[in-house]
Every structure is written in structure tokens, then in C-alpha cells.
C-alpha positions, 0 to 999 in steps of 0.5 A: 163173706169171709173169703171177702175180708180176708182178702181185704185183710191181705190187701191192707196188710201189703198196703201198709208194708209198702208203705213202711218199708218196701216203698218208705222212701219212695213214695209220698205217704211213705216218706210222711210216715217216716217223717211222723216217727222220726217226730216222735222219737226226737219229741221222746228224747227231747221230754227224756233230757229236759224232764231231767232238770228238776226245775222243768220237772216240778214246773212241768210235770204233768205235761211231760207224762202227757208227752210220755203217754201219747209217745208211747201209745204211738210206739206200741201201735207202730211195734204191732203194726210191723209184727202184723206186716212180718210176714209182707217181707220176701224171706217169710213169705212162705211161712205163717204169720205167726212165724214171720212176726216172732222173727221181726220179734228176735231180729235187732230192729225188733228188738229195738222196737220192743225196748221203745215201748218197754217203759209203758210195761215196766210201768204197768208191772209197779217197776216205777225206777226213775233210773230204769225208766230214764234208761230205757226211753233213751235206748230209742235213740236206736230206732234212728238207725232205721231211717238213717242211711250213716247208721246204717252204713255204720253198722254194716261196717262193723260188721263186716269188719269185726274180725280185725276189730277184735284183732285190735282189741286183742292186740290192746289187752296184751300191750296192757297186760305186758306194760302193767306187767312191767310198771309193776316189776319197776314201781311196784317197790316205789308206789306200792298203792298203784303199782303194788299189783298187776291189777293196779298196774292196769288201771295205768296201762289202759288210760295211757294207752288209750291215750286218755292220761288222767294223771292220776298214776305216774310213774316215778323211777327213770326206768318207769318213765322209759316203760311209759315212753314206750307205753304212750307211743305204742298207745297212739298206734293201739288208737290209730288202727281200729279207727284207720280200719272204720274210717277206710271201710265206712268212706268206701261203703259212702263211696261206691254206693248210696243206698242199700241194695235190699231184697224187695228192690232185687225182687221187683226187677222183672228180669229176676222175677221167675228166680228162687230165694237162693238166686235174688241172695246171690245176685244181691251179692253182685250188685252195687247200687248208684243214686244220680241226681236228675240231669247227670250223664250214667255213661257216654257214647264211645265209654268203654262198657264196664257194666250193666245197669238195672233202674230200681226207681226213677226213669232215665234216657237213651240218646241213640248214635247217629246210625240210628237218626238220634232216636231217643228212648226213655226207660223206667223202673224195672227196665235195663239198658247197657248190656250189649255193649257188655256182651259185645265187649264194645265201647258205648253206642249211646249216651244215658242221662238220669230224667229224673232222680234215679236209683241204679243197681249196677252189675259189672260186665265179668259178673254178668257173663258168670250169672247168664253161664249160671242161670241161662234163662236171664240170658233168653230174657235178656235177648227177647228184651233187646229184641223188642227194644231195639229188633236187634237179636243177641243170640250170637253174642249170649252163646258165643261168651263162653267160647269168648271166655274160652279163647281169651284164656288160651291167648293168656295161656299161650303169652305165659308160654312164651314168656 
């Protein structure tokens, strides 16, 4: 009996993870489930702001702490429900519940999560600060980020490119730090209110060259405008680079892919199933992912092949050349198709059209011949797939990459030699 409910326990606790992660997106309850959250974080926002107009307050009040209430409850039922479901997600695994969900506990999105119910707790304390309050209830905002693909991708950009950032932000405290210095030896004597010290002075460098120029602090000597002139030109460039560097990272991450490649979609892939925790992280390095919309071309035949592809979800279909009578196939979430063209280093035999809507992880072709060198059971697999797909065998063509690679090398070399 207890063997029984545990298992029941676990069968449950899956269930409910997919739901709210593996499969959010791609499942009907999964989606209405995401529907009903994003609900209430607007309904919270929304009783936040408007309860702040005291009008509405007195009128209203006990309708809003209504709202509060239930918004609440419905936040700390979905805070334990993902600490219960931690230990669902593929990096914890193989440790205890109780390990797994003290992560989620310390990673952001828990963090977060934690901070959306932290005003029913700070209620229940006796801490009743309205500003307190009012603070932490708009913080779940935050909670947006976890079912808003911009944001996401918003963070992963500022993440990845955080050293230029501070580069950027060290480069504008001594720019600011040069002219205070400046306006200070210039004006100092003829506003000694505002530029008397280099403190004061500050005030002034970074509203100009912030470009903001509140007009409070000017200077007043014609070498303190000279310095200014410098100072706003040099504020533009200060503003122009961090934003160049964002906006170039975000377009590209919108760009080349449309969805995050996660850990559970690597893992589904049958042919990275047998695999170890450090390979499905590299290969997760490799992999691009592409969204195609029902009805689209992935490639033609006679297109030079560039890469392999796996489908995460959704099917699509081969339509053979004619050596093969026009003979269609149709493949599903899990399969692949493209890689023997790769490995051939042919052009396309075939055109692939997306049957429905269809998400893509995207191998390139030099990435895949340095995986199979790496890990030659893919390789094997590979080669008893397309066996039984197309009772072709690519034995020949798996072995030979190297000496392949090898030969192109000595060509380069013997070019160099000759040049």
C-alpha cells in the first residue's frame, strides 16, 4: 500500500511538472495554466496601482484586500507546488527532494516567487507598512519574465554581455570623475555653491552626461562652457555605447532563434537519450533552435546542406527526389532528418516542409563531424536510424569524416605551401 501511493506520489508530482514547465508551452493544460497565473499577477498589479488612488481605496477597500487575499493564497499554492516539483527537473534528479527544492528556493525564479507571497508573511509578522507593502506586491512584476520570451531573452543578453557593460559603466564614472574634476578648477571660484567641491561638481557631470541636463547647475565662465561642450558630446558617445551593444545582442538572440533551447528538450531527443549530464550541457552549447510556422520550406532540394536538424515538437515532411518515385515521409517529435547530406558533404535530395507548427534545434554540419569524433555511439545510432528509415547505410560515410577532415587539411596546407 505504501509502495502504492508512493508511486502515485511520483506519477503526480511528473504530471504536474510537465505541466508547468517541461510541457507549459506545448500542451493545452499546460498553456491554461500559464494563462491562469499570468491572470492573477495582472489582477495583483492591477488592485496594487489602482488601490493607491485614495478615492478608490475609501470606496473600495474591502474588495481590494479581497482580491489581495485570494491573489495571495493562489501565489503560495503555486510557490510550493514548483518547490514540491524541484526535484522533476533534469540537474536534480539525482539528488534528494529536499535538496532539489532548496535550489529552486536560492535560484532567481525562486527568489522571485518568494518575494510575490512575502507580503501575506509580512502581514502575518505585525510589519502592516503600506510603503512596505505597496513594494513588495509590485515586485511580482518580475514573475512576467518566466513566461515572456523578450524578457527572457533580455536577460540572457545581459548576461552574456555584462563585462562590456561594466566596461561601459567604468568608462562613464571616469569621464564624470574627469569633468567634475574640471568644472571644478574652472568654476569652483565663480559658483562656489555648485562647483565649490568635486563632489558638487558631480552632481553636474552625470546629469550631462547622461544627457538628462536638468538645468539646475550651469556653468558661467567661457572655459566652463568649452569643458561643458566636451562634456555633452562625450555624454552622447557615453549613452550610444551601452545601448549599441544591448540592442545588437538582443536583435541577434530575436534573430537566430525563437525559443530557448532548454535541457528537458535536449533530453527528449532519442538520440541523445544514453548520454551523461555533462553531454546533453554540451551539446545544449551547439544547438540553435528555429520556430516554422505550419506550411513553410526548412530547406530544398538541391540547397547546399549546412546543418542537421532535430524536431523538438510538432511533424514535418520529406518529399524524396524523383529517384526515389516522389515518395513522401512524414516525421515526428524526437526524429531527425538532414544529416546525410551532411555527411556527405552533398547538396540537398530532398525538400522538408513544416506540417504543422514546428520547433527545431538546429545542429550545424562542422558541429556535428566534431560531436560523432567525440561521442561515436551518436555516430552508430545515426546509422541504424537512416538504415531503417531509408535502407541506406552510412557506415562508409561516419568512418571516413576524419580521413575526410584529414585530406581537406593537407589540401589547405599544400595551397599555403604554394602560395
Amino acid at each position: 500500500m505504501m509502495r502504492h501511493d508512493r508511486s502515485l506520489h511520483l506519477r503526480a508530482r511528473q504530471y504536474i511538472y510537465e505541466i508547468l514547465e517541461s510541457h507549459a508551452e506545448s500542451t493545452r493544460v499546460g498553456v491554461s495554466v500559464n494563462r491562469v497565473i499570468i491572470f492573477f499577477i495582472t489582477l495583483s498589479i492591477g488592485v496594487t496601482v489602482v488601490e493607491s488612488v485614495p478615492r478608490f481605496r475609501e470606496g473600495y477597500e474591502p474588495l481590494f484586500h479581497a482580491l489581495e487575499f485570494v491573489c495571495l493564497v493562489f501565489f503560495s499554492i503555486e510557490y510550493y507546488v514548483r518547490i514540491w516539483i524541484a526535484a522533476e527537473h533534469v540537474p536534480y534528479r539525482e539528488t534528494s527532494a529536499l535538496r532539489a527544492g532548496w535550489a529552486y528556493m536560492i535560484s532567481p525564479q525562486g527568489i522571485v516567487d518568494c518575494l510575490a507571497v512575502m507580503p501575506l508573511w509580512v502581514a502575518m509578522l505585525g510589519f502592516d507598512d503600506l510603503r512596505v507593502l505597496i513594494i513588495l506586491r509590485v515586485l511580482r512584476v518580475l514573475k512576467f519574465a518566466r513566461y515572456s520570451s523578450g524578457m527572457r531573452s533580455l536577460l540572457e543578453v545581459l548576461e552574456s554581455e555584462r563585462r562590456a557593460l561594466l566596461a561601459c559603466l567604468v568608462i562613464l564614472g571616469c569621464a564624470t570623475l574627469v569633468s567634475a574634476t574640471a568644472m571644478h578648477i574652472v568654476e569652483g571660484h565663480a559658483q562656489p555653491d555648485k562647483f565649490g567641491t568635486i563632489p558638487d561638481a558631480m552632481w553636474w557631470a552625470i546629469v550631462t552626461l547622461t544627457t538628462i541636463g536638468y538645468g539646475d547647475v550651469v556653468p558661467v565662465t567661457g572655459v566652463g562652457r568649452m569643458i561643458a561642450s566636451v562634456t555633452i558630446v562625450g555624454g552622447l558617445v557615453m549613452i550610444a555605447l551601452p545601448v549599441g551593444i544591448v540592442a545588437n545582442a538582443f536583435s541577434d538572440v530575436i534573430h537566430r532563434r525563437d525559443f530557448i533551447v532548454n535541457w528537458s528538450m535536449v533530453a527528449r531527443v532519442p538520440l541523445f537519450s544514453h548520454l551523461t549530464a555533462g553531454d546533453i550541457a554540451h551539446i545544449m552549447q551547439l544547438l540553435q533552435a528555429r520556430q516554422i510556422d505550419r506550411g513553410d520550406v526548412i530547406f530544398r532540394r538541391g540547397d547546399p546542406a549546412t546543418a542537421m536538424y532535430f524536431i523538438a515538437e510538432g511533424d514535418v515532411e520529406i518529399e524524396l527526389g524523383p529517384e526515389e518515385k516522389g515518395r513522401r515521409i512524414r516525421l515526428g517529435t524526437g526524429h531527425f532528418f538532414g544529416e546525410i547530406a551532411v555527411l556527405k558533404r552533398a547538396e540537398r535530395s530532398a525538400t522538408v516542409k513544416a506540417v504543422s507548427r514546428v520547433r527545431l534545434l538546429v545542429l550545424d554540419a562542422a558541429d556535428l563531424r566534431a560531436l560523432i569524433s567525440r561521442e561515436p555511439g551518436i555516430a552508430r545510432k545515426i546509422d541504424q536510424i537512416v538504415e531503417g528509415r531509408t535502407g541506406r547505410n552510412l557506415n562508409l560515410e561516419i568512418a571516413d569524416l576524419e580521413g575526410q577532415d584529414e585530406v581537406s587539411s593537407e589540401k589547405d596546407v599544400t595551397l599555403e605551401k604554394t602560395a
